[in-house]
C-alpha positions in Angstrom: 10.4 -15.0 17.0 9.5 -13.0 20.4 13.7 -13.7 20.7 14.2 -11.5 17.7 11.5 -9.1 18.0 12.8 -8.4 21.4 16.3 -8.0 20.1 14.7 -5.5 17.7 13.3 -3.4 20.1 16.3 -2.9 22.0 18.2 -1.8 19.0 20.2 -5.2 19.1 19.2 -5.6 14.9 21.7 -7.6 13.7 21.1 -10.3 16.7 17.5 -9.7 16.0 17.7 -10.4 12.3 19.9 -13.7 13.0 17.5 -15.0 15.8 14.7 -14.3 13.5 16.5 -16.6 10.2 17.1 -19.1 13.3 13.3 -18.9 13.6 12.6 -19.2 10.2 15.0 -22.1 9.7 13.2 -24.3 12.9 9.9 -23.7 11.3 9.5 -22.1 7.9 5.7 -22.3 7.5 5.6 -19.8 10.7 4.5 -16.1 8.9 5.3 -13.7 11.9 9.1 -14.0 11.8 9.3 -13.6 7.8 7.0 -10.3 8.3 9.4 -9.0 11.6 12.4 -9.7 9.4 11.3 -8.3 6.0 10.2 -4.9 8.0 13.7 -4.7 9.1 15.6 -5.5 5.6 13.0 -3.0 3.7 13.7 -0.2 6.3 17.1 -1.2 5.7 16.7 -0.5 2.1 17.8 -4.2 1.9 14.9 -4.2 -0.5 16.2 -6.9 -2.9 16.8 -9.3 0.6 13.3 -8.0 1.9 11.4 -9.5 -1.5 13.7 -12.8 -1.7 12.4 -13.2 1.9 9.3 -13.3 1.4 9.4 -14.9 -2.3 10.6 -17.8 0.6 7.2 -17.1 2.6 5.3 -17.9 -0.4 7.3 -21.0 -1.7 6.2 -22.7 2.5 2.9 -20.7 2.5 1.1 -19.9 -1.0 -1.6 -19.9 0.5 -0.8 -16.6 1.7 -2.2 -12.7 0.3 0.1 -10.8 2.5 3.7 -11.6 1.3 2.4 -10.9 -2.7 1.1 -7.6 -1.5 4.7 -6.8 0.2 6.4 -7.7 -2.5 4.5 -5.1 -4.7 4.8 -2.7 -2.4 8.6 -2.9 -2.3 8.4 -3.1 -6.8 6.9 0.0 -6.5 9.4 1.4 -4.4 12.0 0.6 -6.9 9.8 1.5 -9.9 9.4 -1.7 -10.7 5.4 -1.5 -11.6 4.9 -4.4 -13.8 6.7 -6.8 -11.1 4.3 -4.8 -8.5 1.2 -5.1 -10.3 1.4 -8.9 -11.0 2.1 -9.9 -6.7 -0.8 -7.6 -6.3 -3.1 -9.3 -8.9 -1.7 -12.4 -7.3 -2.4 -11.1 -3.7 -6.2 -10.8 -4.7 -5.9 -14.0 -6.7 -5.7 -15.8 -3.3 -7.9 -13.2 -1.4 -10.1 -11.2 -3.2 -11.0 -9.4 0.0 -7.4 -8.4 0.8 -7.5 -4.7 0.7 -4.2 -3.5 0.9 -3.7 -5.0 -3.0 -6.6 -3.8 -4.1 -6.0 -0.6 -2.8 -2.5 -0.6 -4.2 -3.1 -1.8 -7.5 -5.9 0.7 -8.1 -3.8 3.4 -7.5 -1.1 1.7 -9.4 -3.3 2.0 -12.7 -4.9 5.9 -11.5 -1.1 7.0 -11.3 -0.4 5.0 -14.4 -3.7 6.4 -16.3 -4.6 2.9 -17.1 -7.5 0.4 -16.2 -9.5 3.2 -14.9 -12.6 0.9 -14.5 -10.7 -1.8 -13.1 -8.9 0.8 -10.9 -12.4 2.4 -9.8 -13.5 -1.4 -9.5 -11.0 -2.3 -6.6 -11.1 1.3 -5.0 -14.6 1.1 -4.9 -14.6 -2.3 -3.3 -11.6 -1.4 -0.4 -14.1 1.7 0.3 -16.8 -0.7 1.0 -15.2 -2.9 3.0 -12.8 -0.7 5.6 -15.3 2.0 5.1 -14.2 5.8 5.9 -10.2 4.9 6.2 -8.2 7.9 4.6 -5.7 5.7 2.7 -8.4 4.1 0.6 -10.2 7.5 0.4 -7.6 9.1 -1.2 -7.4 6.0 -3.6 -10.7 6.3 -4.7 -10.7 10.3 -5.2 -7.3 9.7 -7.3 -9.1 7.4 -9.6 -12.2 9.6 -9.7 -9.7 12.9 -10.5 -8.5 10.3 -13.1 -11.7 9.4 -14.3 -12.6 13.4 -14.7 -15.1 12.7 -12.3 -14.3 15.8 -10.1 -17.2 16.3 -7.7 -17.0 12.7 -6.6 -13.1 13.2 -6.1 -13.6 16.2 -4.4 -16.0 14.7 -1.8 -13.5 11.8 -1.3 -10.9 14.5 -0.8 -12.7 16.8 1.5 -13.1 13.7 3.9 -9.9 12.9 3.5 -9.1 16.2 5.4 -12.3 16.2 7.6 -10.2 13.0 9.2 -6.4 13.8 8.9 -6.2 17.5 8.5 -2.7 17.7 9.0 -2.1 15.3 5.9 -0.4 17.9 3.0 -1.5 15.1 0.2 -4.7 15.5 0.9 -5.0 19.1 0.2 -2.8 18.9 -2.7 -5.1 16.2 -4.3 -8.3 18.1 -3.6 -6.5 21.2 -5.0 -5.6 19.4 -8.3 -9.2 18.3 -8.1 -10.6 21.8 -7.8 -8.5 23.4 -10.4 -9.6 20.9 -12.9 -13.2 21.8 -11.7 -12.3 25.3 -12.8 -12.9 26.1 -9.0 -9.0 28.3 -9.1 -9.6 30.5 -5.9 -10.5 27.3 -4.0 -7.6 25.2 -5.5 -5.4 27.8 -4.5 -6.5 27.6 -1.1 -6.9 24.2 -0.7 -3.0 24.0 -1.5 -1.7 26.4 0.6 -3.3 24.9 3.8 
């Protein structure tokens, strides 16, 4: 693995990626090569490789949130939200503390306009448990802007920005946010920052 990761870094890929199927060969219930390798494959755009990977992961290690929640992450890259949303229900099946599914999967149903409550269930809970992260602030606005609960997105929104002000989705959520609020001026603002 440190072989490959190595190889990687050096820009040496294709040694790297066969070093790190080597690795995976000599001990398949090792995670850290399946992770190096599937990074490479989906920046690769090898996303059908990338999942089969770690479909592998989970057949030696189903004990295992992580690989379901990379697997949905790379459905939703291909649009493929029904394969996404059942790794990341399965993700949280395993660990119901693993925040990057519930993250995902409530803004899976806020984009969506489904599950609201569920969505605002699971945002509410990755809020509470990394706290003031941006990522999962923006979540929980989204599913608040979905919810028509303005204010509350707003707020989420605002210290969204307060954190990353460079971050143009932030401003473009809180401006969608305002102009629902009837707050135009502001909106207009908020999306030309």
């Amino acid at each position: 693995n440190l072989k490959g990761n190595l190889l990687l870094t050096t820009n040496q890929t294709q040694n790297g990626k066969t070093v790190l199927n080597q690795s995976i060969e000599l001990n398949p219930g090792y995670i850290t090569p399946y992770l190096s390798l599937g990074r490479v494959l989906a920046r690769e755009n090898q996303l059908d490789q990338a999942i089969e990977l770690y479909k592998k992961l989970i057949e030696n290690r189903p004990d295992q949130a992580s690989p379901h929640g990379l697997i949905g992450n790379l459905y939703e890259r291909q649009k493929k939200f029904d394969q996404a949303e059942i790794h990341y229900k399965n993700a949280l099946d395993i660990n119901p503390d693993y925040i990057p599914a519930a993250n995902n999967l409530a803004f899976l149903y806020a984009e969506q306009g489904r599950e609201l409550n569920a969505a605002l269930d699971l945002a509410r809970r990755a809020k509470e448990k990394v706290g003031d992260l941006p990522a999962v602030m923006d979540t929980l606005g989204w599913v608040y802007y979905k919810k028509e609960l303005y204010d509350s997105a707003i707020s989420e929104f605002e210290a969204c920005i307060k954190q990353e002000p460079e971050n143009a989705v932030f401003y473009y959520h809180l401006g969608l946010a305002l102009n629902k609020k009837g707050e135009t001026g502001k909106a207009r603002d908020a999306t030309s920052s």
